[in-house]
SEKOL-411104 format. One record per atom (N, C-alpha, C, O): residue in one letter; chain; atom name; x, y, z. Coordinates in nm, 3 decimals, decimal comma. Last residue first. Layout:
! SEKOL-411104
[node A; A; CA; [X; Y; Z]]
...
END
This chain:
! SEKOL-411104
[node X; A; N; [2,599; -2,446; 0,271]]
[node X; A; CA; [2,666; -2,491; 0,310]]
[node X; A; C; [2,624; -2,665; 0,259]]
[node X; A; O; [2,696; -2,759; 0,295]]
[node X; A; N; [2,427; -2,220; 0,211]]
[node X; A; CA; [2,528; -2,225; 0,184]]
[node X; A; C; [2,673; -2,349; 0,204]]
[node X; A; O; [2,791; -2,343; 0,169]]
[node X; A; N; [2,187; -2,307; 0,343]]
[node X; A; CA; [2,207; -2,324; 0,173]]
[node X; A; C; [2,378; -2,330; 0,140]]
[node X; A; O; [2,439; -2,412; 0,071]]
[node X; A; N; [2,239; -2,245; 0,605]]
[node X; A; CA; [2,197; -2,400; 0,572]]
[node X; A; C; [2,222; -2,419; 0,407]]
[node X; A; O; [2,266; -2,522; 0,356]]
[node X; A; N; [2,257; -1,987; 0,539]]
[node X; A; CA; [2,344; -2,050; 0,614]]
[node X; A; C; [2,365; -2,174; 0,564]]
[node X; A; O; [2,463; -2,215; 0,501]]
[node X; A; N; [2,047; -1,913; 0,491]]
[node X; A; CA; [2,139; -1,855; 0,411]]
[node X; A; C; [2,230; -1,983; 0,453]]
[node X; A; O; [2,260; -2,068; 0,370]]
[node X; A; N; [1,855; -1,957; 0,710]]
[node X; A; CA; [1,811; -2,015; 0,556]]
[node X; A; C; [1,911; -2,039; 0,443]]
[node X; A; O; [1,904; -2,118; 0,348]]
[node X; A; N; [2,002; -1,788; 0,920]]
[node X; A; CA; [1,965; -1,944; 0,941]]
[node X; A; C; [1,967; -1,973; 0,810]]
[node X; A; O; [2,074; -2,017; 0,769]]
[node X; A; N; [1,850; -1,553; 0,839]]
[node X; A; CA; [2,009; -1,596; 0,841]]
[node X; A; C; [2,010; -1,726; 0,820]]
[node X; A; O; [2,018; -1,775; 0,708]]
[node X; A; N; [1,574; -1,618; 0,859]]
[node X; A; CA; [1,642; -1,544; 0,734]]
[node X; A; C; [1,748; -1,579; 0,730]]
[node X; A; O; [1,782; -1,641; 0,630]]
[node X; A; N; [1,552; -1,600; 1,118]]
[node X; A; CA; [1,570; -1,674; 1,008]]
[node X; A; C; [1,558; -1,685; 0,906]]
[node X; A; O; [1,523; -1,793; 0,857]]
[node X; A; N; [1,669; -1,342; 1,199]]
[node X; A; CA; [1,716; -1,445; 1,237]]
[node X; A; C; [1,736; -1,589; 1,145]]
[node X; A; O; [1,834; -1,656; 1,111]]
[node X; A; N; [1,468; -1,215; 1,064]]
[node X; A; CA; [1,596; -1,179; 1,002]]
[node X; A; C; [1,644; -1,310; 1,052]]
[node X; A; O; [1,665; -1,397; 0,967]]
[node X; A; N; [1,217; -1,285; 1,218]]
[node X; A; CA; [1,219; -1,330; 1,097]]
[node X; A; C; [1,357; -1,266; 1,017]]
[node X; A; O; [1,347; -1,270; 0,894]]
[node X; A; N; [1,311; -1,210; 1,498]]
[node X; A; CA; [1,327; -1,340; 1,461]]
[node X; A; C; [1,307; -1,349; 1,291]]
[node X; A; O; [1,387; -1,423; 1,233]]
[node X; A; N; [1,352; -0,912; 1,420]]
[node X; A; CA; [1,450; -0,976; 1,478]]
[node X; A; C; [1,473; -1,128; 1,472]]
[node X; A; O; [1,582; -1,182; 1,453]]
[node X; A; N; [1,061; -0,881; 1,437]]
[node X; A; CA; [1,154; -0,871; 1,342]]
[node X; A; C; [1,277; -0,917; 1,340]]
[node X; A; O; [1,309; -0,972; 1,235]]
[node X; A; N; [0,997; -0,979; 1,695]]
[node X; A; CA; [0,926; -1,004; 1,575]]
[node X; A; C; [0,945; -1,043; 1,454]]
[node X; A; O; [0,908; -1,137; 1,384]]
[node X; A; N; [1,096; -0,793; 1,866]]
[node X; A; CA; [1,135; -0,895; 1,880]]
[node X; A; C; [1,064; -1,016; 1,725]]
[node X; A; O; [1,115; -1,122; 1,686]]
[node X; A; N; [0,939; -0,571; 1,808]]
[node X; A; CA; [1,112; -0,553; 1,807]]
[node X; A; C; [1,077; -0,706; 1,776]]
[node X; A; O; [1,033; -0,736; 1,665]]
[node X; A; N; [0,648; -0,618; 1,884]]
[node X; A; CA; [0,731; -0,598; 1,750]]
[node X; A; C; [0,842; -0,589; 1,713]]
[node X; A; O; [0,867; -0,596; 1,592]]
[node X; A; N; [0,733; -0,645; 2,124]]
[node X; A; CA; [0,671; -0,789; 2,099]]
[node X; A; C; [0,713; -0,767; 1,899]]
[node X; A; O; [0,768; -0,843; 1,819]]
[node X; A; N; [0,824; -0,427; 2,266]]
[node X; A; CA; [0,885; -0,547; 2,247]]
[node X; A; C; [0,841; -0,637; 2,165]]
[node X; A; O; [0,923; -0,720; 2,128]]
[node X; A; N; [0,626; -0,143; 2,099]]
[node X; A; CA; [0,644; -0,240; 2,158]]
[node X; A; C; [0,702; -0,381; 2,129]]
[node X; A; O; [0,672; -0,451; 2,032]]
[node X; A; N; [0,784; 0,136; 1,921]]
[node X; A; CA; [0,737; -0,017; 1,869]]
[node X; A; C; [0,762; -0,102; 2,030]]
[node X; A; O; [0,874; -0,124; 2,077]]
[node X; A; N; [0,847; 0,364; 1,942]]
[node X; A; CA; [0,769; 0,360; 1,994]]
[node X; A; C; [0,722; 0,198; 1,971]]
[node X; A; O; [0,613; 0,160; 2,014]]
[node X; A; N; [1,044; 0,513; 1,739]]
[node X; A; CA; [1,108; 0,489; 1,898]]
[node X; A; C; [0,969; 0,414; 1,978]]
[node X; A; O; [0,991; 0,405; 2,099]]
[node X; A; N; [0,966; 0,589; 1,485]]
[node X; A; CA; [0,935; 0,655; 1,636]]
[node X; A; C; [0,998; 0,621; 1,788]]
[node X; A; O; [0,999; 0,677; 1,898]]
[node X; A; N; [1,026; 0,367; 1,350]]
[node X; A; CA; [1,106; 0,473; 1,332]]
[node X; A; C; [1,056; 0,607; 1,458]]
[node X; A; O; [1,129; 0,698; 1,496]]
[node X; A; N; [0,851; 0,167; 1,473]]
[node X; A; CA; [0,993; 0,118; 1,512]]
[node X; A; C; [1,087; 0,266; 1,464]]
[node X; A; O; [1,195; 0,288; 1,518]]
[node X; A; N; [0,611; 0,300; 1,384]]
[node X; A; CA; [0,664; 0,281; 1,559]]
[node X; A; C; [0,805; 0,208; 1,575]]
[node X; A; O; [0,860; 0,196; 1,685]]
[node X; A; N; [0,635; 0,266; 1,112]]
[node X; A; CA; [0,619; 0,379; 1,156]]
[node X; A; C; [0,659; 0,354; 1,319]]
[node X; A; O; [0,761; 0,412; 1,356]]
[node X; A; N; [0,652; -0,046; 1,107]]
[node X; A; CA; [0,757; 0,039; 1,080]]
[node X; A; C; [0,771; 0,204; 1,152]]
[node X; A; O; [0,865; 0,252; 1,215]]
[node X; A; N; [0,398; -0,092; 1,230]]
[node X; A; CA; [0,515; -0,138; 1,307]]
[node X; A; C; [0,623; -0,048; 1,223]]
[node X; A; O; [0,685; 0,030; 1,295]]
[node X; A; N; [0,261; -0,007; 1,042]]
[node X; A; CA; [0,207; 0,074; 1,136]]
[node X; A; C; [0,351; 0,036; 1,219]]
[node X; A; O; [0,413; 0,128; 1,271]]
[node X; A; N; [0,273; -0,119; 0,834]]
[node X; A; CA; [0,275; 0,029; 0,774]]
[node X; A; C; [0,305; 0,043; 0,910]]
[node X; A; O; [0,398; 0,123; 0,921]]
[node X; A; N; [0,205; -0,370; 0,866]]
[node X; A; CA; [0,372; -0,378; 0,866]]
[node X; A; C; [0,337; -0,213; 0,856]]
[node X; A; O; [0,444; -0,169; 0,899]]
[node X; A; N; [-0,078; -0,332; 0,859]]
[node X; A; CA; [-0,012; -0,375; 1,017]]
[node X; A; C; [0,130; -0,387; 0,973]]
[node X; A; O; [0,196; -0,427; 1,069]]
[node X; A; N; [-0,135; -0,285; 0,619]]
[node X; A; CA; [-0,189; -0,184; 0,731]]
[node X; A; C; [-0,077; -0,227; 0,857]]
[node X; A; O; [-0,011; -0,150; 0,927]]
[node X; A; N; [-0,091; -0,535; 0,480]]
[node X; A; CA; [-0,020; -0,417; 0,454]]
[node X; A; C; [-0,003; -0,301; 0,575]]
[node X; A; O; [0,100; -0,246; 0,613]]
[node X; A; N; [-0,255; -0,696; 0,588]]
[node X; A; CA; [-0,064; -0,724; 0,673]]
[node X; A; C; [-0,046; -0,626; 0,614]]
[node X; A; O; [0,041; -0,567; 0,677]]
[node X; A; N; [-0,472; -0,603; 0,512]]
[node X; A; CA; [-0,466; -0,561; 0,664]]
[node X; A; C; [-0,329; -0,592; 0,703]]
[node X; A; O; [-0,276; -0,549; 0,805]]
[node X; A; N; [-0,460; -0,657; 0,241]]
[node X; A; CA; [-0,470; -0,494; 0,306]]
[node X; A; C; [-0,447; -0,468; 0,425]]
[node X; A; O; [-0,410; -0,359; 0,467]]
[node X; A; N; [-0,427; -0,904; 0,279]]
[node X; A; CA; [-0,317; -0,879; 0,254]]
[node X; A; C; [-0,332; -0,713; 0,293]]
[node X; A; O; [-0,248; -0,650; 0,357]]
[node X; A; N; [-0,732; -0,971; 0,317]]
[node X; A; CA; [-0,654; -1,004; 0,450]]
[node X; A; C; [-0,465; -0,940; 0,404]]
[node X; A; O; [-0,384; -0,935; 0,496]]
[node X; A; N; [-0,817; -0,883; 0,107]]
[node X; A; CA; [-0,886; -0,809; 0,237]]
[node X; A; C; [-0,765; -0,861; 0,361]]
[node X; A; O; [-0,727; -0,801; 0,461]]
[node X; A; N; [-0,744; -1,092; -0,047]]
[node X; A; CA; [-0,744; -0,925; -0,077]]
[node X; A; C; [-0,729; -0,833; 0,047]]
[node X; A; O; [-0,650; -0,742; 0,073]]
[node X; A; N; [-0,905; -1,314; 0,071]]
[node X; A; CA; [-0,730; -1,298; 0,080]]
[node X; A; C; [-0,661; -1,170; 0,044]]
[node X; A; O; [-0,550; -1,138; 0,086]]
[node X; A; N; [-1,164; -1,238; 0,061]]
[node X; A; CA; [-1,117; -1,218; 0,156]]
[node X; A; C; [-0,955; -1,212; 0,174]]
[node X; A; O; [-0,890; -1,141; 0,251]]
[node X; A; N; [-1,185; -0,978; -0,227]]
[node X; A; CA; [-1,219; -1,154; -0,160]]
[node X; A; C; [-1,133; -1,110; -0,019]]
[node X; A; O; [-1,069; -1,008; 0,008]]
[node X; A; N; [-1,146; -0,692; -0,324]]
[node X; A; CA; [-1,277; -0,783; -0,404]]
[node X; A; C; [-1,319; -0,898; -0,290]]
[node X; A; O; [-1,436; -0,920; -0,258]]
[node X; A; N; [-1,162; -0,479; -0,075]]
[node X; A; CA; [-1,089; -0,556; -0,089]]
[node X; A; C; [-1,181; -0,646; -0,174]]
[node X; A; O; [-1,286; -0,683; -0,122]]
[node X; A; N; [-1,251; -0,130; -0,194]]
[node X; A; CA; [-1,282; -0,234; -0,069]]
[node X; A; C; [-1,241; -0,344; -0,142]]
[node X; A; O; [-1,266; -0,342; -0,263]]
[node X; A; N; [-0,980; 0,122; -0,169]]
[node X; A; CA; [-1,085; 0,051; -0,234]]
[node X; A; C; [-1,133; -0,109; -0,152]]
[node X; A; O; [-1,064; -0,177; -0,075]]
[node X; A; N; [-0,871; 0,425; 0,030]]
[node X; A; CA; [-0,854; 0,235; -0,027]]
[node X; A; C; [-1,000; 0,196; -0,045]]
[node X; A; O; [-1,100; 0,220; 0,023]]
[node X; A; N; [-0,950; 0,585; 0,157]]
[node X; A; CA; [-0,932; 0,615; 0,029]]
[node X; A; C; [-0,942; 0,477; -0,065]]
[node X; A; O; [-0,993; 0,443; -0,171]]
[node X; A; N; [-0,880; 0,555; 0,434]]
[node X; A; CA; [-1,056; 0,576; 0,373]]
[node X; A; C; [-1,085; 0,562; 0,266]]
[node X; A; O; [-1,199; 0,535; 0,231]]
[node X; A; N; [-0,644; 0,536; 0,434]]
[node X; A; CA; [-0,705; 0,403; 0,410]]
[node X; A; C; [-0,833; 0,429; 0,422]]
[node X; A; O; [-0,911; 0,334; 0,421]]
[node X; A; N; [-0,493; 0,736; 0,219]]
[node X; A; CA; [-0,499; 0,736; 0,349]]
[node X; A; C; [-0,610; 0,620; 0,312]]
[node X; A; O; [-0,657; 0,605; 0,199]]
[node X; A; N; [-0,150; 0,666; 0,054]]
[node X; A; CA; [-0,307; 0,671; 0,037]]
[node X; A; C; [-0,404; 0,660; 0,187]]
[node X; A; O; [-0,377; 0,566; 0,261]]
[node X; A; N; [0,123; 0,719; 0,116]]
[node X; A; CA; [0,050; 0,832; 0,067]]
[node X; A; C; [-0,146; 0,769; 0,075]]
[node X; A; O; [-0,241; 0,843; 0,100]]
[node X; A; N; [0,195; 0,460; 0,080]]
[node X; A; CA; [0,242; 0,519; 0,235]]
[node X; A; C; [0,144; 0,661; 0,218]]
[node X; A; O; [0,091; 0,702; 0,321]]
[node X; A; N; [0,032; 0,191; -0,049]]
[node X; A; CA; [0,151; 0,340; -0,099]]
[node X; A; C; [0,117; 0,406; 0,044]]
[node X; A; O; [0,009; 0,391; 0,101]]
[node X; A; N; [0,084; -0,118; 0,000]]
[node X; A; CA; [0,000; 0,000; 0,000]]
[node X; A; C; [0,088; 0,123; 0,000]]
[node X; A; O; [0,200; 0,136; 0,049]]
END
């Protein structure tokens, strides 16, 4: 979702998997904005942190 469209603006989702990707859009928009505020509760620090984690991990195992 473009960081510019305010979500009154957003068109209503055709199906539910539509509807459910608008809302991980909405909910990564909102953790970024609070991780660049200084304001992201632990549970979102920690969140991100595991999916880099494994992320690493993935690299790792391939590489080897």
């Amino acid at each position: 979702m473009d960081k510019k469209t305010d979500s009154r603006t957003m068109p209503p989702a055709a199906d539910p998997e539509a509807r459910e990707k608008q809302l991980v859009n909405l909910a990564v928009d909102l953790a970024e904005k609070q991780l660049r505020d200084g304001t992201a509760p632990a549970s979102v620090i920690n969140h991100y942190l595991k999916l880099q984690r494994l992320r690493l991990s993935k690299i790792v195992k391939l590489a080897n």
